[in-house]
Steps between C-alpha positions, in 0.01 A plus 500: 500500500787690369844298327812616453757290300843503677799564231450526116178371476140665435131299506317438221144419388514312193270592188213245494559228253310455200232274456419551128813488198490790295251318218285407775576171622445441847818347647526209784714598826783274401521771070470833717841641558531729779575870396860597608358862575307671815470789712741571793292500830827551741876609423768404712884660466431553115551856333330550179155284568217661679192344638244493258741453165450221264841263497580232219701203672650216439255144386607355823529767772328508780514168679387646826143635540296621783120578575438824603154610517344263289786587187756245423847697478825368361862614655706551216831611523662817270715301274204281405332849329552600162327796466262806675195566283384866506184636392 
C-alpha cells in the first residue's frame, strides 16, 4: 500500500525504544521513553524533507498513527520537527 500525507505532514517510523539504560539496567514499559526521532517513510506538501531522512520532533508529536504493512507510522505535522539529520 502506498500513503501520501495531505498538507504539511510526512510519515514516520519511530526509532525502537530502548530496553536496556545506558549502565545496563533493563527498564519496565512504563521507564522507557519513546525516542522523539525516526525515518520519514512518506512526505506530503513539505520542501526540505525527503523520504528516507532521519527527523528529530517534538516529545509529543504524532498522535495519529497508521499500520501499513506490518510498520506502525506516525503523521506528524512540519511544525512539530526540529531538525533533518544528515549523514
Amino acid at each position: 500500500m502506498k500513503v501520501k500525507p495531505i498538507g504539511e505532514r510526512i510519515l514516520v517510523k519511530r526509532e525502537k525504544i530502548e530496553e536496556k539504560s545506558t549502565g545496563g539496567i533493563i527498564l519496565t514499559q512504563t521507564q522507557q521513553e519513546a525516542p522523539a526521532q525516526g525515518e520519514v517513510r512518506a512526505v506530503g506538501d513539505v520542501e526540505g524533507i525527503e523520504v528516507g531522512d532521519t527527523v528529530v520532533f517534538s516529545k509529543y508529536a504524532g498522535g495519529d498513527a497508521l499500520d501499513v504493512g506490518g510498520e506502525t507510522l506516525l503523521f506528524i505535522d512540519l511544525k512539530e520537527v526540529k531538525a533533518v539529520i544528515y549523514g
